[in-house]
DRENZA-363923 format. One line per 10 residues: their letters; for each residue x, y, z of N, C-alpha, C. Coordinates in pm, whole numbers, plus 50000, padded with zeros to 5 digits. Each point is the difference from the previous one (the first is absolute). Layout:
BEGIN
a) X,Y,Z,X,Y,Z,X,Y,Z; ...
This chain:
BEGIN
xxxxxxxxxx) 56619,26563,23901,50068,50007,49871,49899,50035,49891; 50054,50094,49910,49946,50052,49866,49906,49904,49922; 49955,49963,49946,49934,49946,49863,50026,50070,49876; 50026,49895,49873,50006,50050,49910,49882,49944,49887; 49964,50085,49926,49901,49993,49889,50035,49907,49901; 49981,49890,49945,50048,49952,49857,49871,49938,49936; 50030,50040,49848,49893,49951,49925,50026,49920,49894; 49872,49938,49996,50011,49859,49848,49984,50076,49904; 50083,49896,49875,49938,50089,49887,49856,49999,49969; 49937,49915,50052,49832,50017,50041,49959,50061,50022
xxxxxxxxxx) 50037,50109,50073,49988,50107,50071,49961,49966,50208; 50012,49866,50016,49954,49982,50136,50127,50040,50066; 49988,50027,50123,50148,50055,50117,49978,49910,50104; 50116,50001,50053,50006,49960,50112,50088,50059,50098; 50026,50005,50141,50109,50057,50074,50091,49919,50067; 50128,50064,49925,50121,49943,50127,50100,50109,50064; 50070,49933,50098,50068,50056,50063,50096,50059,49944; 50004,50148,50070,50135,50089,49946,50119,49927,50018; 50015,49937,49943,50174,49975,50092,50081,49995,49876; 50108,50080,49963,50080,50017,49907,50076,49864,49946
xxxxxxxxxx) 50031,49962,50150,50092,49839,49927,49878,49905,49997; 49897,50006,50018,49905,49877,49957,49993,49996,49883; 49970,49888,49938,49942,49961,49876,49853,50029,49988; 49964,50022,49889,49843,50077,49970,49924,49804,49981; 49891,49966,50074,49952,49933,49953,49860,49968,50054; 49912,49939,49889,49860,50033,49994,49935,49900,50107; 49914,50061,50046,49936,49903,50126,49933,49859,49935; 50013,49891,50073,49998,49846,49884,49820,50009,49990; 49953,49963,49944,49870,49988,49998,49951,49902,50032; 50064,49856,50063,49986,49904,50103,50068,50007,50142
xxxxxxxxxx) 49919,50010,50100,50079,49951,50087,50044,49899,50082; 50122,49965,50039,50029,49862,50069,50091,49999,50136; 49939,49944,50053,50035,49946,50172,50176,49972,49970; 50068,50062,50069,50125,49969,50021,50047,49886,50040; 50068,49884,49914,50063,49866,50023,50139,50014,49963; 50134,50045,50105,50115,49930,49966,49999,50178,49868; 50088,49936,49917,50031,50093,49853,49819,50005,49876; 50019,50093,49992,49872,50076,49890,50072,49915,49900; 49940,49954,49864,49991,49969,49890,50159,50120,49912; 49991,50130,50064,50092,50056,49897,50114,49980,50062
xxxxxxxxxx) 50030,50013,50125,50064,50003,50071,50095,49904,49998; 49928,49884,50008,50075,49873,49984,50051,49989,49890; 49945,50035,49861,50068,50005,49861,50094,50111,49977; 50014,50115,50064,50116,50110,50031,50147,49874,50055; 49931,49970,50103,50125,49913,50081,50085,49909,49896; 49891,49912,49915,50056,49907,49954,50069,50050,49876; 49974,50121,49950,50024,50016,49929,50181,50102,50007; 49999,50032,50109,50140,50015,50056,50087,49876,50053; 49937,49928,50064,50057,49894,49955,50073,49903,49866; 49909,50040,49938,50026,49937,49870,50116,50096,49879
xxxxxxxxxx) 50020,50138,50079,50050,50045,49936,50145,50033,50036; 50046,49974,50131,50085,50020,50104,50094,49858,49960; 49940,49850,49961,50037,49918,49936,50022,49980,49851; 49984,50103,49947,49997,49977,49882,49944,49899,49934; 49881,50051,50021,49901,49783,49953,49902,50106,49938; 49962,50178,49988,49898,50008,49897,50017,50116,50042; 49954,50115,49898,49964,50151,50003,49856,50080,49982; 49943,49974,50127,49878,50047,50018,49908,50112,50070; 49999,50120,49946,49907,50096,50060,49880,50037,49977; 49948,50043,50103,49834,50043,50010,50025,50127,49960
xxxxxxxxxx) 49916,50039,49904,49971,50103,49911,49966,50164,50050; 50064,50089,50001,49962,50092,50028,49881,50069,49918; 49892,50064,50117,49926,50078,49925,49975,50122,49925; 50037,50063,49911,50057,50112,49979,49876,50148,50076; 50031,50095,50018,49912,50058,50070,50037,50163,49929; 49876,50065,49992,50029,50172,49966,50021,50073,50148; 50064,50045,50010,50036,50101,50146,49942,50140,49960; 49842,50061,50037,49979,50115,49912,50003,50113,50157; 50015,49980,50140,49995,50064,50066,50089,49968,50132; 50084,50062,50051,50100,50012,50048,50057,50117,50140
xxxxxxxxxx) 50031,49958,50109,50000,50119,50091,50125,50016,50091; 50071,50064,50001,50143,49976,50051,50000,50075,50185; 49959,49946,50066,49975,50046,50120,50139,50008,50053; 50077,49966,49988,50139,49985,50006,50130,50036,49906; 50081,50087,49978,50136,49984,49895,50057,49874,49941; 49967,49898,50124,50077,49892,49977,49876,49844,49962; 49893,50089,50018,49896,49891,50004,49868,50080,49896; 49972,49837,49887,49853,50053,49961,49909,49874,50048; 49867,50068,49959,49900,49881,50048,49882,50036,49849; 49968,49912,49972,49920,49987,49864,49865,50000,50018
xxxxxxxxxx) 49946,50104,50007,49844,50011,50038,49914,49937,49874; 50011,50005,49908,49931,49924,49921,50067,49923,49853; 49963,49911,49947,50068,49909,49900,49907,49907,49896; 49965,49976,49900,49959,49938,49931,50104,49870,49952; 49888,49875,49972,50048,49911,49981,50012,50023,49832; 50105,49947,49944,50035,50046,49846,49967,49940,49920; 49968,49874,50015,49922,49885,49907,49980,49870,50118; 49908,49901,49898,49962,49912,50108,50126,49873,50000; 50002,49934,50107,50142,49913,49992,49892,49885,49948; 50125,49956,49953,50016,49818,49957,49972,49928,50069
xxxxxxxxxx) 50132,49928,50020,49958,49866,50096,50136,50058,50115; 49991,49931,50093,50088,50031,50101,50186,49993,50027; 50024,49888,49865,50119,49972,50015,50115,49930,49905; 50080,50015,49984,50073,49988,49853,50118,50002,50012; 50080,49878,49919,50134,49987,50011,50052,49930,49916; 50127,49933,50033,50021,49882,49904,50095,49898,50090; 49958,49866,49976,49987,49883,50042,50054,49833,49926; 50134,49980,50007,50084,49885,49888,49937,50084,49888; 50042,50089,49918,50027,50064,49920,49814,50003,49918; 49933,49984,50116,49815,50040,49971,49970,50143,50055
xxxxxxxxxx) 49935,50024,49904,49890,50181,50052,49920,49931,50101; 49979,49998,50106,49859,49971,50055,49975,50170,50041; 49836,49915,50033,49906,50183,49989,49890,49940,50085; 49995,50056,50129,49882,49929,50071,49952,50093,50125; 49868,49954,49998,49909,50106,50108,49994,49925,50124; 49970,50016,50130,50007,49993,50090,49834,50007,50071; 49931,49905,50058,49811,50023,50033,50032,49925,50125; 49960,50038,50104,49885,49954,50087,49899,50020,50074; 49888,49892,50058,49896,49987,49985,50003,49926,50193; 49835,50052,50042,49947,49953,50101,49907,49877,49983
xxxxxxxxxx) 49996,49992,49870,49895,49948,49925,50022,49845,50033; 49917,49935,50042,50052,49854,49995,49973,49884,49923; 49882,50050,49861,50016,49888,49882,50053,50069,49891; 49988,50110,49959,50093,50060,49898,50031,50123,49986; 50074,50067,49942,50058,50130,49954,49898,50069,49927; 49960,50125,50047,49875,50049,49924,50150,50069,49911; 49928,50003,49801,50075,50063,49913,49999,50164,50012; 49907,50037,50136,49997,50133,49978,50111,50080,50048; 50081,49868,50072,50140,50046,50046,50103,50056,49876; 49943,49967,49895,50126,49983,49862,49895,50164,49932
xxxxxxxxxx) 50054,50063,49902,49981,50089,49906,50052,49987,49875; 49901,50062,49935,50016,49929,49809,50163,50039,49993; 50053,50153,50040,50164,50020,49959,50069,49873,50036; 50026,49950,50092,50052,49854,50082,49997,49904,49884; 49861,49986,49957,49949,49861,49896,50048,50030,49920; 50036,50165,49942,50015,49968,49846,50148,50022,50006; 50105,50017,50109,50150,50012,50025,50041,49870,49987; 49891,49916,50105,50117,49861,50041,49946,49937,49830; 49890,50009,49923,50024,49960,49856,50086,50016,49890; 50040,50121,50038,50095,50067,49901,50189,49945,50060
xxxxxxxxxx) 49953,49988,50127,50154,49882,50007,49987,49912,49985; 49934,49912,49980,49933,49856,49935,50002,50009,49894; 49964,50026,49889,50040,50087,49872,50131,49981,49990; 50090,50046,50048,50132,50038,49997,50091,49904,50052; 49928,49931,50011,50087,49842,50097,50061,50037,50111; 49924,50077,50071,50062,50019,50140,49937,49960,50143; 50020,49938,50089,49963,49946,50096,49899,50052,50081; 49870,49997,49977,49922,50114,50110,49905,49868,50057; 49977,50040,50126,49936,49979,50132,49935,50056,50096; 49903,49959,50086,49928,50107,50109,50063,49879,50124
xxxxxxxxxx) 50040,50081,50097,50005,49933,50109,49871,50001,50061; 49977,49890,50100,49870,50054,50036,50017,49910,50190; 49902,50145,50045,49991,49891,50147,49883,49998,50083; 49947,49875,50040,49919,50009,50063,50033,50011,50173; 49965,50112,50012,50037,50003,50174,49946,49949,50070; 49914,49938,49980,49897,49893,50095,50069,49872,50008; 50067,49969,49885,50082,49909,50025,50146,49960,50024; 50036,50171,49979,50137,50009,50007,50054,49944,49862; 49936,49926,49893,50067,49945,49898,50034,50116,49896; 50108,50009,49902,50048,50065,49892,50014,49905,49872
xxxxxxxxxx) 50002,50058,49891,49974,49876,49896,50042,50157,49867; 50085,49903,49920,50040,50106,49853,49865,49906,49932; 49939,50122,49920,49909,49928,49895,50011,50054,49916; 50044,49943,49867,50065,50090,49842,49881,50059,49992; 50083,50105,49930,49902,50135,49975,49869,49953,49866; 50062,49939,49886,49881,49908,49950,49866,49937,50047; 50014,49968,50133,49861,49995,50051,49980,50067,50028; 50045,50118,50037,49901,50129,50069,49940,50084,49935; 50091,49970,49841,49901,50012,49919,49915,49993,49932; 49984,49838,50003,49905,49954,49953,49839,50045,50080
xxxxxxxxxx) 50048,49972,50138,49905,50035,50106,49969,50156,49966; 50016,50068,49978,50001,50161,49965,49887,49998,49872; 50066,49964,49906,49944,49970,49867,49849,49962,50029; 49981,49864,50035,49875,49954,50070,49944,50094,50049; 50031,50056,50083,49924,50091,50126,49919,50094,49878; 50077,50081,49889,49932,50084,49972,49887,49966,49917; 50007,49906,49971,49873,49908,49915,49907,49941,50088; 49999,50022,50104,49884,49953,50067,50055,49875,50097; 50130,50023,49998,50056,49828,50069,49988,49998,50156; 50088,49950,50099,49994,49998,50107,50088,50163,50050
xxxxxxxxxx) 49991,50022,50129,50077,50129,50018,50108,49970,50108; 50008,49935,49995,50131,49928,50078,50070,49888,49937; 50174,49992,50104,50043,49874,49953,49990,49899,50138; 49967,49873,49967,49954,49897,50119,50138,49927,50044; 49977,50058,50151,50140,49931,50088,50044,49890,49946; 49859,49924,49982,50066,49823,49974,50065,50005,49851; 49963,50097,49878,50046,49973,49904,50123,50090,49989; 50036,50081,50124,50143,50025,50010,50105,49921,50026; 49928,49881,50130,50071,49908,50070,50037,49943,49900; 49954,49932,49873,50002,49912,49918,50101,50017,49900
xxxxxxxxxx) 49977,50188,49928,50070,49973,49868,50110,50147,50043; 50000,50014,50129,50106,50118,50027,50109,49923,50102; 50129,49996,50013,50090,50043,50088,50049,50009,50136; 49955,49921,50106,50003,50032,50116,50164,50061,50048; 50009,50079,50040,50126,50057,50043,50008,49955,50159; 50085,49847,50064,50051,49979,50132,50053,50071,50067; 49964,50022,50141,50044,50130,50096,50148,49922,50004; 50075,50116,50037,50156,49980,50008,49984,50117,50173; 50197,49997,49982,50023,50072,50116,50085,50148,49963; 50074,49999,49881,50029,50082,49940,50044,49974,49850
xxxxxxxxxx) 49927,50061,49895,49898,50110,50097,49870,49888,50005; 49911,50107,50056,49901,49927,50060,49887,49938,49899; 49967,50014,49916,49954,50019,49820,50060,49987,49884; 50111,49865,49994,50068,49943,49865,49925,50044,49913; 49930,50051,49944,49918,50015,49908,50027,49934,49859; 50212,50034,49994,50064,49947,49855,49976,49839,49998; 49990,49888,50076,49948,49924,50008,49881,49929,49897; 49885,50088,50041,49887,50040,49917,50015,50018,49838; 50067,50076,49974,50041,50067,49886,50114,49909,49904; 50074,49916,50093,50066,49910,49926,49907,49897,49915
xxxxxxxx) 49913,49954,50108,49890,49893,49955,49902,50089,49897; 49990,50077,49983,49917,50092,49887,50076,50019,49893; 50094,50016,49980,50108,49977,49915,50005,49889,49902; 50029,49902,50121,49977,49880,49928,49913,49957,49953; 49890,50003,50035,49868,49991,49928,49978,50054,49891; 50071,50122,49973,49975,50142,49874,50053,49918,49900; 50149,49947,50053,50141,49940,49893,49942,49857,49890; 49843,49896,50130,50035,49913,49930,49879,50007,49935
């Protein structure tokens, strides 16, 4: 199968597969040992879940992309030889939730005392602020695959941790001070990643 060309607005590329009905997406810059459902995967699920019940309206964000080269080997078929990414994305996911905006990114990590911040980018920091700003619900999910644990941690600390970092602070956020002031999200069976759970208790915390 083909490869296709796509580039950052950075100008770095990477290659994926021709395949017309695939989705264009960028190779992760961590990689992780397969356990059960990936981190997005499981939040896709739950998030059809959650929407199939009518308990919340939540999608993962499309990336918008330039299509500048194009090859129709077929009448009935094209294949996209090359594409630029059109701007840099946000955070991963956005909806609304008992009548809340939430706005939240999605991280995980092999890492087993904390989340290096190099996972996050200033666009991210200065998005999930500007819904904070706005009184709207933002969060990073986060998971450590070493432990299998998931945990919502308001987006307020991640930025604080961010903030720090660029002043000389630490460059990570520490497992234990996730355990502490983030969210643990309990495995379920469907879907497999309550996550809204999480988010209720963040809520409440915001309210009082």
């Amino acid at each position: 199968m083909g490869r296709t060309m796509i580039k950052y607005p950075n100008g770095n590329t990477f290659l994926a597969h021709k395949n017309p009905s695939a989705t264009i997406k960028a190779t992760p810059t961590i990689s992780h040992s397969k356990r059960g459902m990936t981190l997005e995967e499981a939040i896709n699920a739950a998030n059809t879940f959650y929407l199939d019940r009518q308990i919340a309206v939540i999608h993962k964000k499309p990336t918008p992309i330039n299509i500048v080269n194009v090859a129709y080997p077929k009448r009935a078929a094209a294949k996209i030889n090359e594409a630029y990414f059109a701007q840099a994305s946000t955070t991963d996911y956005n909806g609304i939730y008992r009548g809340f905006y939430i706005d939240f990114d999605a991280k995980e990590t092999q890492n087993k005392t904390a989340i290096p911040l190099a996972n996050f980018h200033e666009h991210q920091i200065k998005h999930l602020d500007a819904i904070i700003k706005q009184n709207g619900i933002g969060f990073v999910i986060i998971k450590f695959a070493v432990y299998n644990e998931s945990f919502v941690l308001p987006a307020t600390d991640v930025i604080t941790f961010w903030q720090q970092s660029q002043n000389g602070g630490r460059k990570s956020i520490p497992y234990q001070y996730i355990k502490e002031h983030g969210f643990i999200i309990s495995a379920g069976l469907i879907p497999e990643l309550p996550y809204l759970k999480a988010v209720d208790a963040l809520i409440a915390q915001q309210l009082n």
